[in-house]
C-alpha positions in Angstrom: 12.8 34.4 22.9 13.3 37.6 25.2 11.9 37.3 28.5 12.3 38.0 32.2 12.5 35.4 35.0 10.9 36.1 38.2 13.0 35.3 40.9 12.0 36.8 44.0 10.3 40.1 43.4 12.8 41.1 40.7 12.7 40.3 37.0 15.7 38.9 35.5 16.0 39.7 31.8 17.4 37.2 29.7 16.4 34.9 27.2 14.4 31.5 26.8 15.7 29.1 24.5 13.8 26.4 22.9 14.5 22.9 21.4 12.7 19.7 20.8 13.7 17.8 24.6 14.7 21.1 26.5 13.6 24.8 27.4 16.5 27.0 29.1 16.9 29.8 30.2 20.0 32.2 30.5 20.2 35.7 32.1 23.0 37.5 33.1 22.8 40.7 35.5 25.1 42.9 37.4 28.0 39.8 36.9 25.6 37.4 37.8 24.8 34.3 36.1 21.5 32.6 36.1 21.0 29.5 34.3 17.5 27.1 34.2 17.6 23.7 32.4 13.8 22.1 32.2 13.6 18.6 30.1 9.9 19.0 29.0 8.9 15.4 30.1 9.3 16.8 33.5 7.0 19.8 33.2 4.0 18.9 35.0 1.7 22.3 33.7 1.8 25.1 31.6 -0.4 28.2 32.4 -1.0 31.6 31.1 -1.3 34.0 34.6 -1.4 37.8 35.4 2.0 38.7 36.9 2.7 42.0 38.2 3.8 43.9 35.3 2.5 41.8 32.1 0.9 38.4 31.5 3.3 35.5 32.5 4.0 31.8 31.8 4.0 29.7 34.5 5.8 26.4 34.0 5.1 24.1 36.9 7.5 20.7 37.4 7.4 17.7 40.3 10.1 20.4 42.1 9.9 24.0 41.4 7.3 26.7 39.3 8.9 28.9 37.4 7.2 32.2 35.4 8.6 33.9 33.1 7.0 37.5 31.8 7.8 40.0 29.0 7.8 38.5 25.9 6.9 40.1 22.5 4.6 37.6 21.2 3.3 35.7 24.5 0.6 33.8 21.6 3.6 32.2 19.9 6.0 31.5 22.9 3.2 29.8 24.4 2.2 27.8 21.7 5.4 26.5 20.9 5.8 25.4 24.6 2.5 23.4 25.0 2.9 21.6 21.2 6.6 21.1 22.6 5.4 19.9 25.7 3.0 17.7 24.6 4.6 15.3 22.0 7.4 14.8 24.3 4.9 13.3 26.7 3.5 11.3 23.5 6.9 10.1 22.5 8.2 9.4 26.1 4.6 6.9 26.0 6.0 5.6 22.8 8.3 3.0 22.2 10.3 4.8 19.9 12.1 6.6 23.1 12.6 10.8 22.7 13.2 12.7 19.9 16.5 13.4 18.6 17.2 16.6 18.5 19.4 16.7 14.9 15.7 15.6 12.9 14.5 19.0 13.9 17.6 21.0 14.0 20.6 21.7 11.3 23.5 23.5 12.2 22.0 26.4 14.0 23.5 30.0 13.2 22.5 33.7 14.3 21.7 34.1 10.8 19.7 31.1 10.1 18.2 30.9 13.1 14.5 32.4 12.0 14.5 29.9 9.2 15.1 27.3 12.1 12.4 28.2 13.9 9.8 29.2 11.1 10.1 25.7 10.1 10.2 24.0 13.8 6.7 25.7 14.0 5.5 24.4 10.5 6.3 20.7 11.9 4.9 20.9 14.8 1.8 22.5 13.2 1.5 19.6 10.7 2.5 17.0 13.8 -0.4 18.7 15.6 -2.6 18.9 12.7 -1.7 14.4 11.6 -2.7 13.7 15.4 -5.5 15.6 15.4 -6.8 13.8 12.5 -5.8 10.3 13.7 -8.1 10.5 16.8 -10.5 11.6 15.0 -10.5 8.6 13.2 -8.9 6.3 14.9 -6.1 5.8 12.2 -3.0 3.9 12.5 -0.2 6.2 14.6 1.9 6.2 11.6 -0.7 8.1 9.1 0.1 11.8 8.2 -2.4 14.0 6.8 -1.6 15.3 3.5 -4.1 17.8 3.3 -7.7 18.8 3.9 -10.2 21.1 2.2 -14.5 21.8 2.9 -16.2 20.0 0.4 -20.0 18.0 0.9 -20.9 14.5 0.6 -24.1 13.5 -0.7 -26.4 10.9 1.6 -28.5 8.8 -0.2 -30.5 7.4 2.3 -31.9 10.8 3.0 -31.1 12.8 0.1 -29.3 15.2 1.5 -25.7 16.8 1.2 -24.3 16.9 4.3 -21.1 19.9 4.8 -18.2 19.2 5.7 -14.1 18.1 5.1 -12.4 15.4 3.4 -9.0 14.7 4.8 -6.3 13.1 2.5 -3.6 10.7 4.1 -1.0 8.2 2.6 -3.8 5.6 3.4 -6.8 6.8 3.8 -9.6 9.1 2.6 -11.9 10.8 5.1 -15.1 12.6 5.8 -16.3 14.8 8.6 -19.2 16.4 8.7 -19.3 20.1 9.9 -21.6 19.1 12.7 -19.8 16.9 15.2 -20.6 13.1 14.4 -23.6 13.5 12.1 -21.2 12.1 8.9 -17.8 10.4 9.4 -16.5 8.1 7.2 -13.3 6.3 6.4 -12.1 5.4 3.0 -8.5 2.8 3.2 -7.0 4.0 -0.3 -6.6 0.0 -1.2 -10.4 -0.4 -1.0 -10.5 2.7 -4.0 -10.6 1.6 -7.8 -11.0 5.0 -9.2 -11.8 8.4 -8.9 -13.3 11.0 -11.5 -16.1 13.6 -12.2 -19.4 12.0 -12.6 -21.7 11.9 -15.9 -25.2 11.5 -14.6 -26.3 12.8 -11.2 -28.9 14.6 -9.1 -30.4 17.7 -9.5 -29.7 18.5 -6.3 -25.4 18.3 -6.7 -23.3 21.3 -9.0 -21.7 18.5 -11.5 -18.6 21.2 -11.9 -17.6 20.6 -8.8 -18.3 17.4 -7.8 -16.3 13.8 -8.1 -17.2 10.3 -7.0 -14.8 7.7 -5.6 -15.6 4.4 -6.7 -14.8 1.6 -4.3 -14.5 -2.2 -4.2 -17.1 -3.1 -1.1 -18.8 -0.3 -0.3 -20.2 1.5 -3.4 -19.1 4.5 -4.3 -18.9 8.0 -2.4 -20.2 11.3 -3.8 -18.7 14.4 -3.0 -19.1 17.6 -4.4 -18.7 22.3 -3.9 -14.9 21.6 -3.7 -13.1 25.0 -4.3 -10.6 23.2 -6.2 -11.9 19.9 -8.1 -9.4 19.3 -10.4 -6.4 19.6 -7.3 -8.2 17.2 -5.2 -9.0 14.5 -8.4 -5.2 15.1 -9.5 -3.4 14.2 -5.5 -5.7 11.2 -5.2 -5.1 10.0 -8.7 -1.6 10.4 -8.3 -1.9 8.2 -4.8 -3.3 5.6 -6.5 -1.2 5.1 -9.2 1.5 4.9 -6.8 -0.2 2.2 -5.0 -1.1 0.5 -7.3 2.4 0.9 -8.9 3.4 -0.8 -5.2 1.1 -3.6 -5.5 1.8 -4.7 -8.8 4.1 -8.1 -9.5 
């Protein structure tokens, strides 16, 4: 990213460089050098401030505070920098130690470089996006969410279809409700014996868009106004068929 480094009162124009364990920075100016090296586990705070000429970021660590100003798209620098920031302070809490840099990176040219980076923000999104979901929840830290779409679910007990999302994971199926904790509910994909459009149902639900998921202990769950039935009854029949398909003798 092009930016300036404040050093002093003068901004030194260079640019920041990004990558999944470090943020440099590299100017040179009138035959000078200036080089900064930050490991992101030592980053103690990331702001957005005023600076003199533009808005800054100010990158605080246990040593120094450094801000740097200028950039084109401040939005997506700064995003990339906290989601950055913050699963290297996940994983260094982890026991699987940091990340290695060659998951996220191939062979890193001038020409490919926007691919590179398009697709670094696509997995951190998705990264941000599964750990979102797992608090949520309180899901195992290995579940990924596969996708997620508004649908409503109906409530028997007061006859009433509540709004909301259902999230799809490799082992689970869930429900939020659009206000916060009137409706959650957590679905493992073992506990599921089928899923399909229903025959015979109230008044009160559109049939055409609606589908029930039949399950072992706990009855069965009926949701319906999905945009896209017959996408959402395809993925989770295809999930269970592959479970099942891992299951079997």
């Amino acid at each position: 990213y092009s930016c300036s480094y404040w050093k002093g009162h003068v901004p030194r124009q260079g640019w920041m460089y990004l990558s999944v364990n470090y943020l440099c920075f590299y100017s040179y100016l009138l035959g000078k050098d200036l080089t900064i090296v930050l490991k992101f586990t030592d980053i103690t705070s990331l702001e957005r401030v005023q600076a003199y000429l533009s808005e800054a970021i100010r990158i605080s660590t246990r040593v120094n505070v450094h801000e740097f100003t200028m950039f084109r798209r401040i939005d997506e620098t700064f995003q990339m920098l906290e989601q950055l920031a913050n699963f290297a302070a996940k994983k260094l809490l982890s026991d699987k130690g940091a990340f290695k840099e060659e998951d996220f990176f191939p062979a890193v040219t001038k020409k490919t470089a926007p691919k590179v980076i398009s697709q670094l923000k696509r997995d951190l999104d998705a990264k941000s996006r599964s750990e979102t979901y797992r608090c949520r929840f309180r899901l195992p830290r290995n579940e990924r969410l596969d996708g997620e779409t508004s649908c409503s679910l109906w409530t028997p007990y007061n006859r009433q279809n509540v709004s909301g999302k259902i999230y799809i994971s490799s082992d689970f199926i869930c429900f939020a409700s659009r206000v916060h904790h009137q409706v959650n509910v957590i679905i493992p994909l073992r506990n599921v014996m089928v899923v399909e459009k229903p025959t015979q149902i109230t008044s009160d639900i559109d049939n055409s868009t609606a589908l029930i998921i039949l399950t072992k202990e706990r009855g069965n769950f009926l949701f319906s106004n999905f945009a896209e039935r017959e996408i959402v009854i395809n993925k989770l029949s295809d999930m269970l068929s592959q479970l099942q398909g891992t299951l079997s003798p």
